[in-house]
Backbone as a printed PyTorch tensor [residue, N CA C, xyz], in Angstrom:
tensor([[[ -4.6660,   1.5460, -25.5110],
         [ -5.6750,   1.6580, -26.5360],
         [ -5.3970,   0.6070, -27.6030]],

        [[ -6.3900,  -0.0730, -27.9430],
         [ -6.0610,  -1.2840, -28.5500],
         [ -6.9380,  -0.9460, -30.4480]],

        [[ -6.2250,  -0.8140, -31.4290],
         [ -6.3630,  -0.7150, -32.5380],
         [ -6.7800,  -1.8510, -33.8980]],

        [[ -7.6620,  -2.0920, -34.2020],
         [ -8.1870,  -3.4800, -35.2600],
         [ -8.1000,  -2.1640, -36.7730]],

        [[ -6.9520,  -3.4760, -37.2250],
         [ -7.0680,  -2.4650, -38.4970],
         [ -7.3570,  -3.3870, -39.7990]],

        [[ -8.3170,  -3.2210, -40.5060],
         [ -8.7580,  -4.4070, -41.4730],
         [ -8.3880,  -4.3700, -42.4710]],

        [[ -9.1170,  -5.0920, -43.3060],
         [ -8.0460,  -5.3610, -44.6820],
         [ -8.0230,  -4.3640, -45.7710]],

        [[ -8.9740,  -3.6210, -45.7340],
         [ -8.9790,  -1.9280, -46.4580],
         [ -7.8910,  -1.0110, -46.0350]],

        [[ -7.2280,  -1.3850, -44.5220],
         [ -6.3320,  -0.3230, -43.8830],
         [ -7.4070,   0.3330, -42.9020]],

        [[ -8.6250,   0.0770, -42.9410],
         [ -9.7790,   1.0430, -42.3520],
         [ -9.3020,   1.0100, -40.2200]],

        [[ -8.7560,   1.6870, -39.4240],
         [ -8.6620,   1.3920, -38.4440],
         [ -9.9570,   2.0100, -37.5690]],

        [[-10.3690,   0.5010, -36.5080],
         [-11.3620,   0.6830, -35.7070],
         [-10.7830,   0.7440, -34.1300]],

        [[-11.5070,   1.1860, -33.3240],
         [-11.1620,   1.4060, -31.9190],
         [-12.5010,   1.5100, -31.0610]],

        [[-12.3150,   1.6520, -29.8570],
         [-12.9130,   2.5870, -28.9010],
         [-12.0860,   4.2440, -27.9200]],

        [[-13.0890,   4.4430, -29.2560],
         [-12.1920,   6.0260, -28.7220],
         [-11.6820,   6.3190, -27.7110]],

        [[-10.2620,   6.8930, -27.4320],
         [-10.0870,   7.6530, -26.6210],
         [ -8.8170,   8.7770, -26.6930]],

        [[ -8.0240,   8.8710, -25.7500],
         [ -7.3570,   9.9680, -26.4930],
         [ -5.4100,   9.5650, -25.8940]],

        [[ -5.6130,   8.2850, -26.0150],
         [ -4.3350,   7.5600, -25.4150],
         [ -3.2040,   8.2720, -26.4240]],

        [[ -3.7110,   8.1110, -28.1810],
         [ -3.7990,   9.0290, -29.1720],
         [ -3.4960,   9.5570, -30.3480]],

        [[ -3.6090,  10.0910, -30.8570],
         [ -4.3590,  11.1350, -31.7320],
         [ -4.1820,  10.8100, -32.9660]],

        [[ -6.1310,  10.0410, -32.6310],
         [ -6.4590,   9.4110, -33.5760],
         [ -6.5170,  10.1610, -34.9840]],

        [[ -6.6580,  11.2980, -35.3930],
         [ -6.5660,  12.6070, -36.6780],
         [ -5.2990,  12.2500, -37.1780]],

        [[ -4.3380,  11.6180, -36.7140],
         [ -3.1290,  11.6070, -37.2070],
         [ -2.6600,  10.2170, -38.4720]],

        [[ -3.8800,   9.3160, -38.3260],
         [ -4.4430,   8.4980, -38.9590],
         [ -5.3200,   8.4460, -40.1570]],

        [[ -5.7660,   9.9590, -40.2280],
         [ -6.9920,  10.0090, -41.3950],
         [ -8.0030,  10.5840, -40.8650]],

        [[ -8.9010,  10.8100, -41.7630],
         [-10.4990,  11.5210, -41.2540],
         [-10.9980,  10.3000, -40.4890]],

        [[-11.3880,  10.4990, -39.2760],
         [-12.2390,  10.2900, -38.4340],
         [-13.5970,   9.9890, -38.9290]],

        [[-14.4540,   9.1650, -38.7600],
         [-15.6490,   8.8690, -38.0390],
         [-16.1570,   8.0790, -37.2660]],

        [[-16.7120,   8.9550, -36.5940],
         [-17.0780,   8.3850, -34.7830],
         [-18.4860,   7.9760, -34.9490]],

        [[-18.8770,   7.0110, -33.9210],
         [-20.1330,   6.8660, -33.8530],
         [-20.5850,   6.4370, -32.3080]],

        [[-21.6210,   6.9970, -32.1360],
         [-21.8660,   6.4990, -30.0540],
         [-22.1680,   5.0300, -30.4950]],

        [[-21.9100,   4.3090, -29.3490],
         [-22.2880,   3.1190, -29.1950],
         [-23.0690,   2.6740, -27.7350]],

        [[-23.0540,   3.9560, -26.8340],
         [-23.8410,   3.5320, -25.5040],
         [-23.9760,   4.9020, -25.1390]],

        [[-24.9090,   4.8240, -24.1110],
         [-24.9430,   5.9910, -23.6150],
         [-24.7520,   5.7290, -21.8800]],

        [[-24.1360,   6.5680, -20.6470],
         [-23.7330,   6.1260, -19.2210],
         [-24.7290,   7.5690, -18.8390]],

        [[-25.5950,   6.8320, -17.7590],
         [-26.6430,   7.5300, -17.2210],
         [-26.7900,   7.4500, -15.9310]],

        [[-27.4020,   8.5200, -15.3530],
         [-27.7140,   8.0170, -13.5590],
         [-29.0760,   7.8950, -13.5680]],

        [[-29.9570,   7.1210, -12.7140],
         [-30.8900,   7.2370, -12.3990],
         [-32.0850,   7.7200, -11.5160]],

        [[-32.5810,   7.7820, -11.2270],
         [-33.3040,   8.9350,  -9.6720],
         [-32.5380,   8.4790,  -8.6650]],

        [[-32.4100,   7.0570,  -8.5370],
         [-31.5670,   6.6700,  -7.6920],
         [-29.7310,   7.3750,  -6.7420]],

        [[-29.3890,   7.6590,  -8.1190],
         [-27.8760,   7.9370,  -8.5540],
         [-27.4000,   6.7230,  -8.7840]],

        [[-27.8480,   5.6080,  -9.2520],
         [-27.1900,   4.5200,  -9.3370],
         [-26.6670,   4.6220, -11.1370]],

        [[-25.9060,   4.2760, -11.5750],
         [-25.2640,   4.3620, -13.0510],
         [-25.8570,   2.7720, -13.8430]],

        [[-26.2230,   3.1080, -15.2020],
         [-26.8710,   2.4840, -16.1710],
         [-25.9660,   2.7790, -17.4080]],

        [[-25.8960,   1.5770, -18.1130],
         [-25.3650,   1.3560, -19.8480],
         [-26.3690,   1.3720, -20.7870]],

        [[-26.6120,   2.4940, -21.4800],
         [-27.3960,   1.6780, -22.1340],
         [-26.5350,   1.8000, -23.4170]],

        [[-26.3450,   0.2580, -23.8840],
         [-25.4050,   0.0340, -25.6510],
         [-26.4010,   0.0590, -26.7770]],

        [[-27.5100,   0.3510, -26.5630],
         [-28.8130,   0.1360, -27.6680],
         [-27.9850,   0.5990, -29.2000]],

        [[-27.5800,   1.2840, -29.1440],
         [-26.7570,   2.1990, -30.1370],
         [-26.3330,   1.1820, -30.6020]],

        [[-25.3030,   0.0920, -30.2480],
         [-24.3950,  -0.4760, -30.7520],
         [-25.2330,  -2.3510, -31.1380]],

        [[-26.6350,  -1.8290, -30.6040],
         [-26.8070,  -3.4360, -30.8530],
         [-26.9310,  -4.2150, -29.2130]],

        [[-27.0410,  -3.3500, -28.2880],
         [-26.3780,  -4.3770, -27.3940],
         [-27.2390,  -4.3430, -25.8220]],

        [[-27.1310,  -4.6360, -25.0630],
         [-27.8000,  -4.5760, -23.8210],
         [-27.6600,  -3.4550, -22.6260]],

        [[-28.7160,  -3.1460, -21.8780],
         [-28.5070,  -2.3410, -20.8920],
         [-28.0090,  -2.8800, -19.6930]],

        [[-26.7960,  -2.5490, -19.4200],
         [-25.9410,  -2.8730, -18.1150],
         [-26.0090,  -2.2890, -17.3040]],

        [[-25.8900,  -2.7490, -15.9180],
         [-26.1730,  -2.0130, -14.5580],
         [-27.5060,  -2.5400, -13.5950]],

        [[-27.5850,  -1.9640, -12.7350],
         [-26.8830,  -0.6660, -11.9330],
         [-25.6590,  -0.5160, -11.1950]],

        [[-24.9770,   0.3230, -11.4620],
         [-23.5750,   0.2540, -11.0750],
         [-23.5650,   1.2630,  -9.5210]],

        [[-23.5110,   1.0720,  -8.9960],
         [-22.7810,   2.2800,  -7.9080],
         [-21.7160,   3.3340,  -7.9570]],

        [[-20.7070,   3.2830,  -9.0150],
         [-19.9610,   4.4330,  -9.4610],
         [-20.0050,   4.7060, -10.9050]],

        [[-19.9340,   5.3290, -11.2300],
         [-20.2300,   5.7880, -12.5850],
         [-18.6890,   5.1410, -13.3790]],

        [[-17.5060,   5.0760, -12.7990],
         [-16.2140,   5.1820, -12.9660],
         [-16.4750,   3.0590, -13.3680]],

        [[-17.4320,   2.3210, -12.3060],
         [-17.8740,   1.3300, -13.2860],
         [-18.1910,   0.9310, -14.2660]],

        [[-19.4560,   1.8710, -14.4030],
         [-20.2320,   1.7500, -15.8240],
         [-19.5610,   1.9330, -16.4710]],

        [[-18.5090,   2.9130, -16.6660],
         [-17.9840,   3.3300, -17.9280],
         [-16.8540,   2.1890, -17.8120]],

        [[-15.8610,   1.5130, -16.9840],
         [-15.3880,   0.1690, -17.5350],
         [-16.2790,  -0.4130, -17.9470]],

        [[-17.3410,  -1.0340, -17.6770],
         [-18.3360,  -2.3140, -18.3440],
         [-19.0560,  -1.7720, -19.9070]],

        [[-19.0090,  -0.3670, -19.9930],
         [-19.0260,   0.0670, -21.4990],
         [-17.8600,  -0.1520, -22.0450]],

        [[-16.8230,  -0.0800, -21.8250],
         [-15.4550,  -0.7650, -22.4520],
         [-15.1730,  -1.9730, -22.5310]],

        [[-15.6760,  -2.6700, -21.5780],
         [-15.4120,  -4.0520, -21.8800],
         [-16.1360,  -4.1390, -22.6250]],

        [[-17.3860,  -4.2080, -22.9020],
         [-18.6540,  -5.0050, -23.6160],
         [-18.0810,  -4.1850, -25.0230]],

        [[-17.4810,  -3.3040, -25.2540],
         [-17.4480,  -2.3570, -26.6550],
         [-16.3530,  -2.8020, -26.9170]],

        [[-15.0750,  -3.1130, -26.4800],
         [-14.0920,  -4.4070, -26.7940],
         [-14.0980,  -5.7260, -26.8190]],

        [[-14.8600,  -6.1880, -26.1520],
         [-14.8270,  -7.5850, -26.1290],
         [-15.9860,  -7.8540, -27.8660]],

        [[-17.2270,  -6.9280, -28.1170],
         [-17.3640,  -7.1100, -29.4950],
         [-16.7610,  -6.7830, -30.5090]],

        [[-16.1960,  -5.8090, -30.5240],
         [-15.2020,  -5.5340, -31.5350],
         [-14.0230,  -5.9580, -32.1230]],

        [[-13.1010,  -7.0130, -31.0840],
         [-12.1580,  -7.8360, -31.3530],
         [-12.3680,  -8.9760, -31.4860]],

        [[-13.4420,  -9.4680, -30.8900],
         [-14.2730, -11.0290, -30.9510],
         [-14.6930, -10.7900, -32.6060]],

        [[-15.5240, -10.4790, -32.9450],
         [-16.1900, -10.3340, -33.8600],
         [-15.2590,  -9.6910, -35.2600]],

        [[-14.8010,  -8.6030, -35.2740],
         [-14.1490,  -7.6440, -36.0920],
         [-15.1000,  -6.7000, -36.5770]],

        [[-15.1280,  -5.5730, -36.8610],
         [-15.5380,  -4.6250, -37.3530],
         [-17.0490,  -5.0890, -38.4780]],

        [[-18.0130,  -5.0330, -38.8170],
         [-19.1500,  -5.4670, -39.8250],
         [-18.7800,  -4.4690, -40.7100]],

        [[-19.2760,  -4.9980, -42.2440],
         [-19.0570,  -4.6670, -43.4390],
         [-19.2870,  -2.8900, -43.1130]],

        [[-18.6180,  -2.1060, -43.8190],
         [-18.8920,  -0.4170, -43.7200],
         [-19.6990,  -0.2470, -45.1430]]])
């Protein structure tokens, strides 16, 4: 689990429970994608939440949800966190 902590001390992530993030301060979370199946069963990203594009179709769901991690890390450390 990879941690960006900015110049307030404010620490950002992509959640998970490698862990425990409470042990850090009050929490707030926010979705940034949502992982869906389609009539198909084929798996879909959608990052709309975060600003970002719909990825897929994936064939395992256990995909999609890496390519929601990459794309939700690769902006977050590229970029850094936007003004709160």
């Amino acid at each position: 689990m990879r941690l960006l902590i900015d110049l307030r001390g404010q620490v950002h992530c992509l959640y998970g429970e490698a862990i425990d993030l409470a042990g850090l301060g009050a929490l707030t979370i926010r979705r940034a994608s949502r992982v869906e199946p389609d009539r198909e069963g084929r798996w879909w990203v959608d990052l709309s939440p975060a600003g970002g594009p719909r990825l897929g179709p994936y064939r395992r769901r256990s995909a999609a949800l890496a390519a929601e991690a990459a794309w939700v890390e690769a902006r977050l450390f590229a970029a850094g966190p936007g003004p709160s």
